[in-house]
Backbone as ProteinMPNN parsed JSONL, in Angstrom:
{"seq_chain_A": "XXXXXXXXXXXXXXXXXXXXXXXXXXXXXXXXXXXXXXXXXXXXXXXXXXXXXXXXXXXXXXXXXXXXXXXXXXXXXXXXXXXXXXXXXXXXXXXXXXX", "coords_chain_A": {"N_chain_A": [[105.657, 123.128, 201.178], [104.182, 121.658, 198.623], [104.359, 122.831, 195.079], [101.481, 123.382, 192.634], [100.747, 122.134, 189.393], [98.686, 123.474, 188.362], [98.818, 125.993, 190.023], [101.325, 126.56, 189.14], [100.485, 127.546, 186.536], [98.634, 129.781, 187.184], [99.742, 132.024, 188.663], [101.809, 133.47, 187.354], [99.5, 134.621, 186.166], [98.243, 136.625, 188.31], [100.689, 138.102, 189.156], [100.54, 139.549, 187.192], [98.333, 140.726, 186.688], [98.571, 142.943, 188.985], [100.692, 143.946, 188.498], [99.939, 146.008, 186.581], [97.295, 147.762, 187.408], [94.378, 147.854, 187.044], [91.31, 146.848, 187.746], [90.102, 143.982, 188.362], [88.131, 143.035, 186.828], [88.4, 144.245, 184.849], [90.794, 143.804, 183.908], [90.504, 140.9, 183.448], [88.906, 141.054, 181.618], [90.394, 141.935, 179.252], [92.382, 140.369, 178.911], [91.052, 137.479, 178.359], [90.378, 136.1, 180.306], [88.399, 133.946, 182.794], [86.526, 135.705, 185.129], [85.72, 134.902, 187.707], [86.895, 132.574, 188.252], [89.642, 133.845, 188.017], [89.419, 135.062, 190.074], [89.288, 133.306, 192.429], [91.814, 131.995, 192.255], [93.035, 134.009, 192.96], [92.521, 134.52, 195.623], [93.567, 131.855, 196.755], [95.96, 131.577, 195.972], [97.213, 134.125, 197.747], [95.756, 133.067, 199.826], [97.619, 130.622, 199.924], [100.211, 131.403, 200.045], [100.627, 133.026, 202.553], [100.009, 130.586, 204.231], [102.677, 129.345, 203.686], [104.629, 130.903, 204.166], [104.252, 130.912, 206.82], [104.682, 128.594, 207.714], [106.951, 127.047, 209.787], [109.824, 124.474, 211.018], [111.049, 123.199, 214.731], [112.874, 122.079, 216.097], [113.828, 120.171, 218.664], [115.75, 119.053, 220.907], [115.657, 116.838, 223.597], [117.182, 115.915, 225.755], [120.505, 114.108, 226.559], [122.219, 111.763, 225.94], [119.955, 112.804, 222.3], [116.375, 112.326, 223.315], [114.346, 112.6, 222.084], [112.529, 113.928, 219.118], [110.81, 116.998, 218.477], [108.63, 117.76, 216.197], [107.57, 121.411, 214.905], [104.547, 121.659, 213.146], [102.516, 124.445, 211.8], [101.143, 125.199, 214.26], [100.993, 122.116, 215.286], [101.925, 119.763, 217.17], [104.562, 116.637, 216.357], [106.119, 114.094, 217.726], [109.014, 112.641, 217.932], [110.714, 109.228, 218.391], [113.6, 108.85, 219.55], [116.157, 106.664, 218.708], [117.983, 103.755, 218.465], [116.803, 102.611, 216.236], [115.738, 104.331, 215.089], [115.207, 106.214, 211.44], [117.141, 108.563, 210.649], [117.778, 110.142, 208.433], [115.773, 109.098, 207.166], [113.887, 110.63, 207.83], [114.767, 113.279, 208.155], [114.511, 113.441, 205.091], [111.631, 113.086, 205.229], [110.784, 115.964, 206.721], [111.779, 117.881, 204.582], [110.65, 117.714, 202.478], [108.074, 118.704, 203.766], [108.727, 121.119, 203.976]], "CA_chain_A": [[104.396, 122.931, 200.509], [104.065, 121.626, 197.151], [103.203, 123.7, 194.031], [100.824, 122.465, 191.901], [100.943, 122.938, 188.026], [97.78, 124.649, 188.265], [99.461, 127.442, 190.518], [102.66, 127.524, 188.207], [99.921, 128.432, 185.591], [97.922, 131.297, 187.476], [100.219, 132.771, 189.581], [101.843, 134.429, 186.718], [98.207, 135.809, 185.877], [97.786, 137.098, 189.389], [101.19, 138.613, 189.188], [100.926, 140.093, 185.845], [97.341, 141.634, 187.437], [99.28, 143.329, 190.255], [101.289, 145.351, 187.963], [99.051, 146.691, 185.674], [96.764, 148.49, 188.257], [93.674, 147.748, 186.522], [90.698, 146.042, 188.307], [89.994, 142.274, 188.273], [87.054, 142.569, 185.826], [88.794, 144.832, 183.123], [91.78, 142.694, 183.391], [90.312, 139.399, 182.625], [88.162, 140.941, 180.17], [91.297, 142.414, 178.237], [92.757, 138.848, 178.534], [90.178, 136.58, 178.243], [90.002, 135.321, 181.44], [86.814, 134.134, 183.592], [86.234, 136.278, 186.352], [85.246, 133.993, 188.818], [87.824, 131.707, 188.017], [90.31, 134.638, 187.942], [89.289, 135.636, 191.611], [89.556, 132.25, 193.591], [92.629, 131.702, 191.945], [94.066, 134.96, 193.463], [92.474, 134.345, 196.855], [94.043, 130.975, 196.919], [97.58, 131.365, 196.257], [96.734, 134.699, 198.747], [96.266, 131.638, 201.632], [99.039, 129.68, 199.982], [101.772, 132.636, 200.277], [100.261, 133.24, 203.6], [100.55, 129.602, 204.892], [104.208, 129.211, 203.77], [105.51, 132.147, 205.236], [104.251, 130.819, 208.738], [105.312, 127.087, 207.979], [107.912, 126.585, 210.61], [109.822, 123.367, 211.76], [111.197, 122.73, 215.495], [113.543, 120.543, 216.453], [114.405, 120.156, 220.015], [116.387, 117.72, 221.695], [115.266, 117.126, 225.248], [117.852, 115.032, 226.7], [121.528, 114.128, 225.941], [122.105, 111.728, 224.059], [118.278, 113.012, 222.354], [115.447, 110.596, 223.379], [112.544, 112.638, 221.218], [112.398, 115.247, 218.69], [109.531, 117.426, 218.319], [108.431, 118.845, 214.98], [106.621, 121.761, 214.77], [104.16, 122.687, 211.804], [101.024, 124.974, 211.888], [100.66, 124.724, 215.741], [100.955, 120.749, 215.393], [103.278, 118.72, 217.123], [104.45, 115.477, 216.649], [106.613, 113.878, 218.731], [109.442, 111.469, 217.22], [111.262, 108.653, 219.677], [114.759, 108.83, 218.65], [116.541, 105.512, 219.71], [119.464, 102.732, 217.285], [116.145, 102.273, 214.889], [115.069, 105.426, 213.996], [115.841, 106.459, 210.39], [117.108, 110.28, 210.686], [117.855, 110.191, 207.186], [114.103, 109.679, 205.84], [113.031, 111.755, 208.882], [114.927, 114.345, 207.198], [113.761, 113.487, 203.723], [110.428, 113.748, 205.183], [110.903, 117.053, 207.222], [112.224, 119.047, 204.18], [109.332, 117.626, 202.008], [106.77, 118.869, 203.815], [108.378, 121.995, 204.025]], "C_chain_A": [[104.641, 122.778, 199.015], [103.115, 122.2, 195.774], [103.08, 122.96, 193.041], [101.039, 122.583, 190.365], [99.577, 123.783, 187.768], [98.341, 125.933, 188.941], [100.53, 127.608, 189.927], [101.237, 128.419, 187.305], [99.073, 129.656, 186.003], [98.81, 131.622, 188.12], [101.208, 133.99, 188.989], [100.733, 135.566, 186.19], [97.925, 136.519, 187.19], [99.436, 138.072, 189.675], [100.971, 139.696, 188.167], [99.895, 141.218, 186.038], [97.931, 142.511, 188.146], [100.22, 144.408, 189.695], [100.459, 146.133, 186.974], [97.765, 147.444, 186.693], [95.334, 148.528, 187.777], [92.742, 146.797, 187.613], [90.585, 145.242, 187.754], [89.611, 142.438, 187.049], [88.239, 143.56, 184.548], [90.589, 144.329, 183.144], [91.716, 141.189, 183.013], [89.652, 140.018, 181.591], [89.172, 141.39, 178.995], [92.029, 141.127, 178.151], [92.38, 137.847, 178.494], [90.071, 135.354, 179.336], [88.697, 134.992, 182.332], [87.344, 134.697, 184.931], [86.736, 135.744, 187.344], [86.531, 133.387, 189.21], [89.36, 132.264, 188.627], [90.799, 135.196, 189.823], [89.532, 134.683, 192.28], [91.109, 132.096, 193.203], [93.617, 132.712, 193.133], [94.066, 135.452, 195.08], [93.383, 133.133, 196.803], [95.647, 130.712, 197.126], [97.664, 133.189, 196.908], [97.531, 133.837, 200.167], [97.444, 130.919, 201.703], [100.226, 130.181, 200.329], [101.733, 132.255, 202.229], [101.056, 131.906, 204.366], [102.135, 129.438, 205.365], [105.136, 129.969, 204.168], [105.548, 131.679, 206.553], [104.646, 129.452, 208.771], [106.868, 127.298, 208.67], [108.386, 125.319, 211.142], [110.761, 123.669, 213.029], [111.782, 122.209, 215.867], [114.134, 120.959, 217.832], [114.61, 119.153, 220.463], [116.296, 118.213, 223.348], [116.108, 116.46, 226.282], [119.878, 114.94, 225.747], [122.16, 112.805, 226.328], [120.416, 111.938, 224.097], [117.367, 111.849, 222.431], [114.24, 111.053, 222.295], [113.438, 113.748, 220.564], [110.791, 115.708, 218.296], [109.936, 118.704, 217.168], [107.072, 119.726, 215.497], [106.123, 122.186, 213.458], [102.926, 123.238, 211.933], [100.582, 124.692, 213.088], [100.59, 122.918, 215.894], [102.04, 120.066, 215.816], [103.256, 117.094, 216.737], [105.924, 115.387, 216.929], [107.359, 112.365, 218.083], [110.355, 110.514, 217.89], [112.385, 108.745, 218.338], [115.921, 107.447, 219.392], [117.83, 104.864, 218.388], [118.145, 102.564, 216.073], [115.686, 103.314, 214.104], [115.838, 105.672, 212.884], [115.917, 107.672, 210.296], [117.441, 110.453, 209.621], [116.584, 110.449, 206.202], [113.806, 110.549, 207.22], [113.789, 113.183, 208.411], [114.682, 114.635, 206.407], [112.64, 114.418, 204.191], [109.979, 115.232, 205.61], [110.956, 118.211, 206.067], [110.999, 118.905, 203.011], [108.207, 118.478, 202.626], [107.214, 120.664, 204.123], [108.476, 123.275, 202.731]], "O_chain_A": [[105.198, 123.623, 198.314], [101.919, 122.121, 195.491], [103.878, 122.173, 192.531], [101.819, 123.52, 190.195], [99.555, 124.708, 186.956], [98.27, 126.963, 188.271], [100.988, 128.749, 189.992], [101.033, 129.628, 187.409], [98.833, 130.51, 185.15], [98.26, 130.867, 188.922], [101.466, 135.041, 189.576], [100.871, 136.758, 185.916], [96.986, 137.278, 186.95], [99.274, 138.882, 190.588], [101.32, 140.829, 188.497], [100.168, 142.383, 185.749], [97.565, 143.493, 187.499], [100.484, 145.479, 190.241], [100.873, 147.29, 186.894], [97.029, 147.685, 185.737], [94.862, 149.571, 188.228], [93.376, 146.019, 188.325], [90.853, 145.31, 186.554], [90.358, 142.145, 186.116], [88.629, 143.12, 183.466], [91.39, 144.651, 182.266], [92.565, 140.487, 182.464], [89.819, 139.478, 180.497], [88.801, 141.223, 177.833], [92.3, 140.847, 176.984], [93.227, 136.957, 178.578], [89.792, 134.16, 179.227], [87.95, 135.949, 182.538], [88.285, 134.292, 185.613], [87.842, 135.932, 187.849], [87.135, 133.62, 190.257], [90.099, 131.616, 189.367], [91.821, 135.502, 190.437], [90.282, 135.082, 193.171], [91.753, 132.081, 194.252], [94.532, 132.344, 193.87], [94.841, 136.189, 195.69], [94.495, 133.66, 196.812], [96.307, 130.052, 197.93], [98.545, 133.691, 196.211], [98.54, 133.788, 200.871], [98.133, 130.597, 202.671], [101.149, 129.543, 200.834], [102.472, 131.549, 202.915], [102.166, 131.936, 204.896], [102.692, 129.4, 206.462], [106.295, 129.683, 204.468], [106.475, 131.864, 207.341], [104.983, 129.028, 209.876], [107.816, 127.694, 207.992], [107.524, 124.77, 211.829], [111.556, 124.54, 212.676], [111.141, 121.253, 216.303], [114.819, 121.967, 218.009], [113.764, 118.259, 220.498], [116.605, 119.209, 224.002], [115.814, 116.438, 227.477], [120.277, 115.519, 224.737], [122.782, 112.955, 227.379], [119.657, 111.628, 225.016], [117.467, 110.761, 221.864], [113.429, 110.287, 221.774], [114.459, 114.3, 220.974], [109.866, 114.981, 217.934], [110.678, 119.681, 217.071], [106.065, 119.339, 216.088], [106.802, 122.857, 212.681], [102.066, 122.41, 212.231], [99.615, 123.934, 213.158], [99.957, 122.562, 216.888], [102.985, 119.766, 215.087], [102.24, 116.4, 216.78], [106.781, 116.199, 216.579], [106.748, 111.332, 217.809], [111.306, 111.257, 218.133], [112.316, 108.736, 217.109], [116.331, 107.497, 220.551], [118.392, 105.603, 217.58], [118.554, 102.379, 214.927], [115.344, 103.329, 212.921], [117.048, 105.474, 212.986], [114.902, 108.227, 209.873], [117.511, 111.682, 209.662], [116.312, 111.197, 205.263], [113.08, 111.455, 206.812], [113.073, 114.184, 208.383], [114.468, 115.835, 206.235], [112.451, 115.615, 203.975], [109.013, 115.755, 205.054], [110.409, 119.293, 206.276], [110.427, 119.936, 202.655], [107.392, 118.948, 201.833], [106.326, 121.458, 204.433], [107.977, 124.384, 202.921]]}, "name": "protein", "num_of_chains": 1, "seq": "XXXXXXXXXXXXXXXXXXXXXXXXXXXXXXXXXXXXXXXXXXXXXXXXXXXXXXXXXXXXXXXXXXXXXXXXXXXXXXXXXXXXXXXXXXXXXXXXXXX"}
């Protein structure tokens, strides 16, 4: 998963929260942060941790020599014919991209 430059820039404020033991509100208000702003931020990369912990890929070869591989990500398969044209080179690119 790709991080955004908005989550380089809060995710140090949502760390920096986390040690200081202080609630939300009297830690943005001692650093001039909005609230609101302050709070989705720290649900968000929350879900994003979350996600990438459970991002898993798959690869199983079902035959010999392999005729398919199957990726898995987030309960999703897809299903890749593997034959003299496939390109396992960008299918690797793309594999480590997305993870």
């Amino acid at each position: 998963m790709h991080i955004t430059p908005a989550e380089k820039r809060w995710r140090p404020w949502i760390e920096a929260h986390q040690r200081t033991g202080l609630t939300v509100r009297a830690f943005c208000n001692e650093n001039g942060l909005k609230y609101s702003t302050f709070s989705w931020w720290k649900q968000r990369i929350r879900n994003l941790d979350r996600a990438r912990s459970e991002t898993q890929f798959i690869a199983l070869t079902v035959a010999e020599p392999p005729k398919a591989l199957t990726l898995t990500l987030w309960e999703r398969r897809v299903e890749v014919p593997v034959n003299m044209d496939t390109d396992l080179a960008l299918l690797r690119r793309v594999v480590e991209a997305l993870s």
